[in-house]
C-alpha positions in Angstrom: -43.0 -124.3 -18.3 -42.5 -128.4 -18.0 -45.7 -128.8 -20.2 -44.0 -126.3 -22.8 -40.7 -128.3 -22.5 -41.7 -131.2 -23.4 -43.9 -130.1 -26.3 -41.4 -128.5 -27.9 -38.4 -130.2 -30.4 -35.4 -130.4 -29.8 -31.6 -131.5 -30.6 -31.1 -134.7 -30.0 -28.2 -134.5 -27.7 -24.9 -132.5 -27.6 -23.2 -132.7 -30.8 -26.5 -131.7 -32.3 -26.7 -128.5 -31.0 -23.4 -127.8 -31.1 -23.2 -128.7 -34.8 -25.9 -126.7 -35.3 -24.9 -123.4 -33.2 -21.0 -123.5 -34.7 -22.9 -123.8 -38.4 -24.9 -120.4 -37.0 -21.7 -119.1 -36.0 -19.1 -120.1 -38.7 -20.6 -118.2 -41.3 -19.8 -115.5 -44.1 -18.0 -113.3 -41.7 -15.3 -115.9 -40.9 -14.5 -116.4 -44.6 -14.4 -112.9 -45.8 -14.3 -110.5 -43.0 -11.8 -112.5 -40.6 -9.2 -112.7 -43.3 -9.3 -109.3 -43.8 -9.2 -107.5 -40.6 -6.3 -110.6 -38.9 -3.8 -108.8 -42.8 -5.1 -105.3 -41.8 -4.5 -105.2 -37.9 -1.1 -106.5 -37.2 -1.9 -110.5 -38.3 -0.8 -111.9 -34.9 -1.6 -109.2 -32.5 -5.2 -109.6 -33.8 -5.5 -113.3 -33.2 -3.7 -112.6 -29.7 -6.7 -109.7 -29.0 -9.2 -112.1 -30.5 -8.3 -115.2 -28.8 -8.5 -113.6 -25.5 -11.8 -111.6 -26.3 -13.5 -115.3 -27.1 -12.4 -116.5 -23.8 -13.9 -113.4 -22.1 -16.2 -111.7 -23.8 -17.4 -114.0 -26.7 -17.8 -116.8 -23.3 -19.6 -114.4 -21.2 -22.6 -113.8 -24.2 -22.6 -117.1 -25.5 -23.3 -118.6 -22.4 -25.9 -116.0 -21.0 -28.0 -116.4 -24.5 -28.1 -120.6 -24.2 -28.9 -120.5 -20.9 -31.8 -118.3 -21.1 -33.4 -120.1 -24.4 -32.8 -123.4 -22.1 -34.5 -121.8 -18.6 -37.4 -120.4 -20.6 -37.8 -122.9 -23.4 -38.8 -119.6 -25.5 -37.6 -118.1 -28.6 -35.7 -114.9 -28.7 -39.6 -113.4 -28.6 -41.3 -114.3 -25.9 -38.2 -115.5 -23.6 -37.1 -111.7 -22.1 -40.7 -111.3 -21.2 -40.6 -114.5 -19.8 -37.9 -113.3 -17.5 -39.1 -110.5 -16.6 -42.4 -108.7 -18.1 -41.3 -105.0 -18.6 -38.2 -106.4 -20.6 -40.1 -107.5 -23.7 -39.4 -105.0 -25.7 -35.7 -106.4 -25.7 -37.2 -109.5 -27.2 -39.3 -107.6 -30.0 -35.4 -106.0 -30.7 -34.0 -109.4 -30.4 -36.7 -110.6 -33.0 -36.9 -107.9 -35.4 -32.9 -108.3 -36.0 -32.5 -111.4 -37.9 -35.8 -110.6 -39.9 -33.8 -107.7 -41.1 -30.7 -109.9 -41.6 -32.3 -112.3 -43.4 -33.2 -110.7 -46.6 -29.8 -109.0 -47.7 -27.9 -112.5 -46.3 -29.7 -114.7 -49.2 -29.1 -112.0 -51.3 -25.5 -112.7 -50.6 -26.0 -116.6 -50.6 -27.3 -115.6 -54.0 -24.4 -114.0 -55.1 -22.1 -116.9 -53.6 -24.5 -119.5 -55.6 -24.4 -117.7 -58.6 -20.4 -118.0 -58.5 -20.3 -121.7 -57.7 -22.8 -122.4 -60.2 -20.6 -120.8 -62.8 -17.2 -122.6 -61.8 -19.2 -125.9 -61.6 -19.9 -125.5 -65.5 -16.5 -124.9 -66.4 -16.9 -121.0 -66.7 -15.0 -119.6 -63.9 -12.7 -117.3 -66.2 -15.6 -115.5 -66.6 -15.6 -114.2 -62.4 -11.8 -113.2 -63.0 -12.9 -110.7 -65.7 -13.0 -106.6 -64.4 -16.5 -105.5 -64.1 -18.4 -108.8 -64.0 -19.0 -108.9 -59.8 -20.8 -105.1 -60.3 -22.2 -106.1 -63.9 -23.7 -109.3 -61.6 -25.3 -107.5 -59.0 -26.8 -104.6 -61.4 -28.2 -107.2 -63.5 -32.0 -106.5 -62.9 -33.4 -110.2 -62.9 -30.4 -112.5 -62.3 -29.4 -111.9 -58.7 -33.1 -112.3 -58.1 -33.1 -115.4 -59.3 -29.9 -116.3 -57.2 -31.8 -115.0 -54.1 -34.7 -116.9 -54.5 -32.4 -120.4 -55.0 -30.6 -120.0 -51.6 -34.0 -118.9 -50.2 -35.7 -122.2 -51.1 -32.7 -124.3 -50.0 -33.1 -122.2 -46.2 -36.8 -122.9 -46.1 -36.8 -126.9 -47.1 -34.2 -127.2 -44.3 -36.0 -125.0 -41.3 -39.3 -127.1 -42.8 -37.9 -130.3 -41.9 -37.6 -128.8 -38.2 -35.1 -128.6 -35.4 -33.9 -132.5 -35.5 -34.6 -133.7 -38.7 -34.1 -130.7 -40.3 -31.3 -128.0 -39.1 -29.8 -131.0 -36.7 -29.4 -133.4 -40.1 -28.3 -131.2 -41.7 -25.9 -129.7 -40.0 -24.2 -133.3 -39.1 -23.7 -133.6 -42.8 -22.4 -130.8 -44.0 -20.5 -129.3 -41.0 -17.8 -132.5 -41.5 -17.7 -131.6 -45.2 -17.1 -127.7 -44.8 -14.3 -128.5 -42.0 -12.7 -131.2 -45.2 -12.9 -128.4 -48.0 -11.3 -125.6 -45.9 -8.7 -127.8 -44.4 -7.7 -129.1 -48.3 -8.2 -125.4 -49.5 -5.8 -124.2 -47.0 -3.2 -126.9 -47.3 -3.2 -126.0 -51.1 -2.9 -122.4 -50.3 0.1 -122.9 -47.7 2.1 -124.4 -50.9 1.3 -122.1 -53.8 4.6 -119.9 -54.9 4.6 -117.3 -57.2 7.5 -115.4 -59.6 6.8 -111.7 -60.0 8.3 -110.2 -63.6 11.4 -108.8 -61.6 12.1 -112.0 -60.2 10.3 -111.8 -56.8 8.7 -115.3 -55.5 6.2 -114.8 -53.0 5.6 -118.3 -51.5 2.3 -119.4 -48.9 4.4 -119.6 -46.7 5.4 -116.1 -46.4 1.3 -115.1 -46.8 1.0 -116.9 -43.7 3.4 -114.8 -41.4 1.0 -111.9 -42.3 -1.9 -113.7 -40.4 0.9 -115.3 -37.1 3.7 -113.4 -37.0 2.4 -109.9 -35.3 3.2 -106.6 -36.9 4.3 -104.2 -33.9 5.8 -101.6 -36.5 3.0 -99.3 -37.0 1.4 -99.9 -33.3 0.4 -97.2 -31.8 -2.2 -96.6 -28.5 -5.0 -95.5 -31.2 -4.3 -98.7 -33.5 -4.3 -100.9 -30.8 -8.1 -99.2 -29.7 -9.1 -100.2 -33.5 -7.7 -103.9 -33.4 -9.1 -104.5 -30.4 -12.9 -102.8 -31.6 -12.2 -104.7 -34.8 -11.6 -107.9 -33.0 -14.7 -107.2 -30.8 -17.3 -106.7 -34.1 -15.5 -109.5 -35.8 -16.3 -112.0 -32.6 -19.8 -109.8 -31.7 -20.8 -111.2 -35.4 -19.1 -114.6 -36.0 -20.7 -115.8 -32.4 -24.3 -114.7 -33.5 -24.7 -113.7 -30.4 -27.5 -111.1 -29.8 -29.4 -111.5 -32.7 -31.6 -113.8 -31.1 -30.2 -116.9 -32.5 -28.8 -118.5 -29.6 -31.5 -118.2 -27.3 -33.5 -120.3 -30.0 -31.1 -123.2 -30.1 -30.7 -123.0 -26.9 -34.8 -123.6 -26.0 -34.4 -126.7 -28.0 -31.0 -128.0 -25.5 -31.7 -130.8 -23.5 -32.0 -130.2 -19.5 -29.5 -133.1 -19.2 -27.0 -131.8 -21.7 -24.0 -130.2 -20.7 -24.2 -126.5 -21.4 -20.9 -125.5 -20.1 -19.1 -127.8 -22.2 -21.1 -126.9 -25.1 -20.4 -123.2 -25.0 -16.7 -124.1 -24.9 -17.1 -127.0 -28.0 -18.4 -123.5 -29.9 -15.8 -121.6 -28.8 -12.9 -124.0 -30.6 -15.0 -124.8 -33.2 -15.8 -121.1 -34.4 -11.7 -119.7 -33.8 -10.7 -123.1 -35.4 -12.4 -122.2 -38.2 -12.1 -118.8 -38.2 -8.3 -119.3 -38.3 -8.6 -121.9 -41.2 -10.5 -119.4 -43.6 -7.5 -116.9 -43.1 -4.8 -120.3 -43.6 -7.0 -120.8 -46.8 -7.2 -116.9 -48.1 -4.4 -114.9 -46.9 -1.8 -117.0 -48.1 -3.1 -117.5 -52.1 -4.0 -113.9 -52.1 -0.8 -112.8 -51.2 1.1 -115.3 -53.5 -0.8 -114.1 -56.9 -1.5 -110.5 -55.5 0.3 -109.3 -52.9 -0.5 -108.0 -49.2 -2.5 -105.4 -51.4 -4.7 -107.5 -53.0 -6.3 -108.3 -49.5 -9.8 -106.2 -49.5 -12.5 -106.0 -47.6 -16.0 -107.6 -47.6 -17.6 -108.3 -51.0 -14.5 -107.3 -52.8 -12.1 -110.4 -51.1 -14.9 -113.0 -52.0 -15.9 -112.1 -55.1 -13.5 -110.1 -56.9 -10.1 -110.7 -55.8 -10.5 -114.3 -55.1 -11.6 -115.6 -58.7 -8.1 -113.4 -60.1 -6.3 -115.5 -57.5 -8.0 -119.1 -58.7 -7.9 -118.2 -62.5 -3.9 -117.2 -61.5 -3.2 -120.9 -60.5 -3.6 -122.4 -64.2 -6.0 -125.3 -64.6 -6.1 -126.7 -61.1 -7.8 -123.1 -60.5 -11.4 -123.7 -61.9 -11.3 -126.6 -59.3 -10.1 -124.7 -56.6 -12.7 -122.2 -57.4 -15.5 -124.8 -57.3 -14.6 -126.5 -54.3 -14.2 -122.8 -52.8 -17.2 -121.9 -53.3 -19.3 -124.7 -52.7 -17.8 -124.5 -48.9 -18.9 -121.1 -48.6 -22.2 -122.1 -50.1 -22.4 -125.2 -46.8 -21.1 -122.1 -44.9 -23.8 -119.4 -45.8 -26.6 -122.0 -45.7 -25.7 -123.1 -42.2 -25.8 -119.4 -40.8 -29.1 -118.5 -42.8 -30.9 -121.5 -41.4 -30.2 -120.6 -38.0 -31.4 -116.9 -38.8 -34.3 -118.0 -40.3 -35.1 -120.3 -37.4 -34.8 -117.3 -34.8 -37.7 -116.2 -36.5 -39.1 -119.3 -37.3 -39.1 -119.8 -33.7 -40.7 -116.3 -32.7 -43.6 -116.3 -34.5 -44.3 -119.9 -33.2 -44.0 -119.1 -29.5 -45.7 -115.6 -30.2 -48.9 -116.7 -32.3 -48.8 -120.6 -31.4 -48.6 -120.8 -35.3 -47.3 -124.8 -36.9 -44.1 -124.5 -38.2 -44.8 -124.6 -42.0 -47.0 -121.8 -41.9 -44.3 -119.8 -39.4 -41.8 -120.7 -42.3 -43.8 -119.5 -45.1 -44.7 -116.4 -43.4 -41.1 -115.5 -42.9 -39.6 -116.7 -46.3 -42.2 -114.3 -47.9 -40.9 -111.6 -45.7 -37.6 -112.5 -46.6 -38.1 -112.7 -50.5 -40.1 -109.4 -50.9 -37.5 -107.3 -48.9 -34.6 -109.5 -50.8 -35.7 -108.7 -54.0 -36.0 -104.8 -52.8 -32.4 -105.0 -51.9 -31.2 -106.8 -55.3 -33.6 -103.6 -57.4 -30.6 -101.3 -54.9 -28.6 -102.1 -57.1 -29.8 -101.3 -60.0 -33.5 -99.5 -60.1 -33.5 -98.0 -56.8 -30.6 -95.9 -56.9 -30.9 -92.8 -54.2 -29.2 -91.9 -51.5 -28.2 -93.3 -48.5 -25.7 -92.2 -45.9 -24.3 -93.9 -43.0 -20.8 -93.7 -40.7 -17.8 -94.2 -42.7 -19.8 -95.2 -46.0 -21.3 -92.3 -48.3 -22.6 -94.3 -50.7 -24.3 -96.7 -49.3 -26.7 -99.2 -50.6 -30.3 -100.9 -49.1 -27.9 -103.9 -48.2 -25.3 -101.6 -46.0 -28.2 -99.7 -44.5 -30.1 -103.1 -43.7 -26.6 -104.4 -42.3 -25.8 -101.0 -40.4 -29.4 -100.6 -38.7 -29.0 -104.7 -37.1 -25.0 -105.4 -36.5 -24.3 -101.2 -35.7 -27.2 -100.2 -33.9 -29.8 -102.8 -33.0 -27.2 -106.0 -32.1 -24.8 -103.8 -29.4 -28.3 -102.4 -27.7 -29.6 -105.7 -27.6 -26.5 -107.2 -26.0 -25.8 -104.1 -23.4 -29.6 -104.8 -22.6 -29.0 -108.4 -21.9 -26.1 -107.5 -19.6 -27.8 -105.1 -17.6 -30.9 -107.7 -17.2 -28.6 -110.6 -16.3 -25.9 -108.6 -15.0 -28.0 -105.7 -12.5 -31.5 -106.9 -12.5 -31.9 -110.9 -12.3 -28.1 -111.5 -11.5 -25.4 -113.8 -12.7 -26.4 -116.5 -10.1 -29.7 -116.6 -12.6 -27.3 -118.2 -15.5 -24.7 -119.8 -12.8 -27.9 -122.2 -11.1 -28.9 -122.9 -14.9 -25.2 -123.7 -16.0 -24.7 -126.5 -12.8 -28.6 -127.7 -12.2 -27.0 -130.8 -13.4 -24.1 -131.1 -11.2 -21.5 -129.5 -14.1 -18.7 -127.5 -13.1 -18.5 -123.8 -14.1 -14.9 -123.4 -14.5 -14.9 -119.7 -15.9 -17.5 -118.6 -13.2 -15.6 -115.5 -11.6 -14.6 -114.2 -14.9 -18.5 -114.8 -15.9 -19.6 -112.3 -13.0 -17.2 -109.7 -13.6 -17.8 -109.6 -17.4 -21.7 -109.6 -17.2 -21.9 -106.8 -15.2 -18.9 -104.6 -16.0 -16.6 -105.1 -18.9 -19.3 -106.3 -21.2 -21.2 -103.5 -21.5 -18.7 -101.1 -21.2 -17.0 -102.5 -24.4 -20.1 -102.7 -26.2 -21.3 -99.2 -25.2 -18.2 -97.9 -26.9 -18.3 -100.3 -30.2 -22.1 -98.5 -30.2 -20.6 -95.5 -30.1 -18.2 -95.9 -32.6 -21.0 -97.2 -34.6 -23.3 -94.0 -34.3 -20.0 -92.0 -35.2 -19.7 -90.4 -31.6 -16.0 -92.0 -30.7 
């Protein structure tokens, strides 16, 4: 394992891989689905719920899938085998998830270059209009083309490799999302708006939807669904089981302090988690009301561009700068998915990284382009939970964050938690003399509360609960 170690790349210290691992987890799901669910659950009692699940929960995984890509110096592939022989098909599953993610998430980067492309040349009216998002994505070459842009830019970055490739890049542009959501959100904070009858709505009040909590409704099964809500939300922003951490992790320095890592994540994914609902929930209440908040595709790219074409000529702007910080945003997370597999098939088949690349970004562009043709040309049937009409892209993204993710992660928990035990991650934690402040809380989570929770989010997944 030394040998291995010391051929393989890696970050070149601390705020390299934590860069890099808070790019993997600040991603599309903090801009659009955070927002969302902090209006629709209460605003401050799902923060409250959230912030102590990250401390717990979002901790206990987090640390478990670093420490394990460090101990084995193995990609998400190879490193459950490593541990223990009979557990690799838990690394195939750990694989085989972000190579299903990957296709449908630069068809999305697509869609989120396609919009900042079009506000960059002045035409952002044109994304306020009814019908253009869905006349977009049924377009039968056009999305395509988007797909294959944010493709390219994901491949030239994982090409360049783990330092002077994801680590570069994510120094650069990790500083200059933090800027544009920070100015974003200070604009949003001071919009106002006069309805016909007189009404203002101000940012101000928009933002005591996201703090102030809303006990008026609560009930014991609503509180059950904020807290499952805040569970997915943080099971998905972390990446965690998805096999991206345990990649990043391999290429961690036996020197570098993990614990304090883990916790530089932690505050820099809720920090800008938080910021993404300062920046939206505030403008979208102003120029729409509390009911123009929607979910998923339909807060990025269709009630959004209303809101920015709302706000006169400053809008295009606002639009532009927007956009191109969910562009940094996307590109960050895709990188880190990519390199999961990138990773995989290097450990697995001793392959060089350009070829590993290429073999994935084909992967990746023949199954995007199938997705983009669901659309449009490939119009049957699909049904899953909660969503009758579903398309390649929500089957793609039910089959790896419903099913595959939560059985990857209660596996990992029974491996660490039952089979190798938590003193396995504990040793690996404080080899280098480092203090493991939330160690108790560590053992109890790992082997109890963990999978417990995620054995019911699985359940509500498959429609049982």
């Amino acid at each position: 394992m030394e040998n291995e170690a010391k051929k393989r790349n890696s970050f070149t210290g601390s705020i390299g891989f934590v860069l890099a691992a808070a790019g993997s987890a600040v991603g599309l799901g903090n801009i659009w689905r955070f927002p969302y669910l902090a209006a629709r659950d209460g605003g401050g009692l799902f923060l409250l719920i959230y912030l102590i699940l990250t401390l717990t929960f979002g901790f206990t995984l987090l640390t478990t899938e670093v420490a394990i890509g460090r101990k084995t110096k193995q990609s998400p592939l190879t490193a459950y085998g490593k541990l223990k022989k009979h557990w690799r098909p838990l690394g195939i599953m750990a694989c085989i998830i972000p190579m299903i993610i990957m296709p449908y998430y630069c068809v999305i980067g697509g869609w989120v270059v396609k919009y900042f492309l079009t506000f960059l040349t002045g035409s952002g009216a044109q994304t306020a209009e009814d019908g253009y998002f869905n006349a977009f994505i049924s377009d039968s070459s056009s999305p395509i083309g988007m797909t294959i842009v944010f493709l390219f830019l994901t491949v030239i970055i994982v090409l360049g490799g783990v330092d002077k490739g994801i680590e570069r890049f994510s120094k650069i542009v990790m500083p200059a999302l933090v800027l544009l959501i920070v100015v974003i959100a200070i604009f949003s904070i001071n919009q106002s708006y006069e309805d016909v009858d007189g009404t203002v709505r101000t940012g101000l009040q928009g933002l005591k939807i996201l703090f102030v909590p809303d006990v008026s409704t609560l009930t014991v099964e609503s509180f059950f669904t904020t807290l499952m809500d805040a569970m997915g939300q943080l099971f998905y922003s972390l990446s965690v089981a998805m096999g991206i951490m345990i990649a990043y992790g391999s290429y961690m320095k036996d020197d570098s302090n993990l614990s304090k890592s883990i916790v530089q994540i932690e505050v820099f994914d809720t920090g800008i988690a938080l910021l993404a609902g300062i920046m939206i929930i505030p403008a979208v209440y102003v120029f729409m009301g509390k009911d123009g908040m929607q979910a998923g595709a339909g807060l990025m790219f269709v009630s959004l561009p209303k809101v920015f074409m709302q706000m006169g000529r400053i809008g295009g702007l606002v639009g532009c700068l927007f956009f191109a910080m969910v562009l940094f945003a996307a590109t960050t997370s895709a990188v880190s998915i990519l390199e999961a597999v990138v990773s995989s098939f290097m450990d697995q088949f001793h392959c060089s990284r350009k070829m590993a690349v290429l073999g994935e970004g084909a992967i990746a562009l023949i199954l995007g382009i199938i997705v983009c043709m669901g659309y449009d040309n490939l119009n049957f049937e699909l049904k899953i939970p909660n969503n009758p009409n579903a398309r390649i892209l929500d089957i793609m993204d039910y089959i790896s964050n419903n099913l595959l993710m939560p059985i990857v992660a209660i596996g990992t928990c029974i491996l660490v938690g039952w089979i190798l035990k938590p003193k396995f991650i504990i040793d690996e934690v404080t080899k280098n003399g480092e203090k493991f402040g939330r160690k108790g809380l560590f053992i109890v989570m790992i082997k109890f509360v963990a999978p417990v929770l995620l054995g019911v989010l699985l359940l509500m997944a498959v429609g049982i609960i």
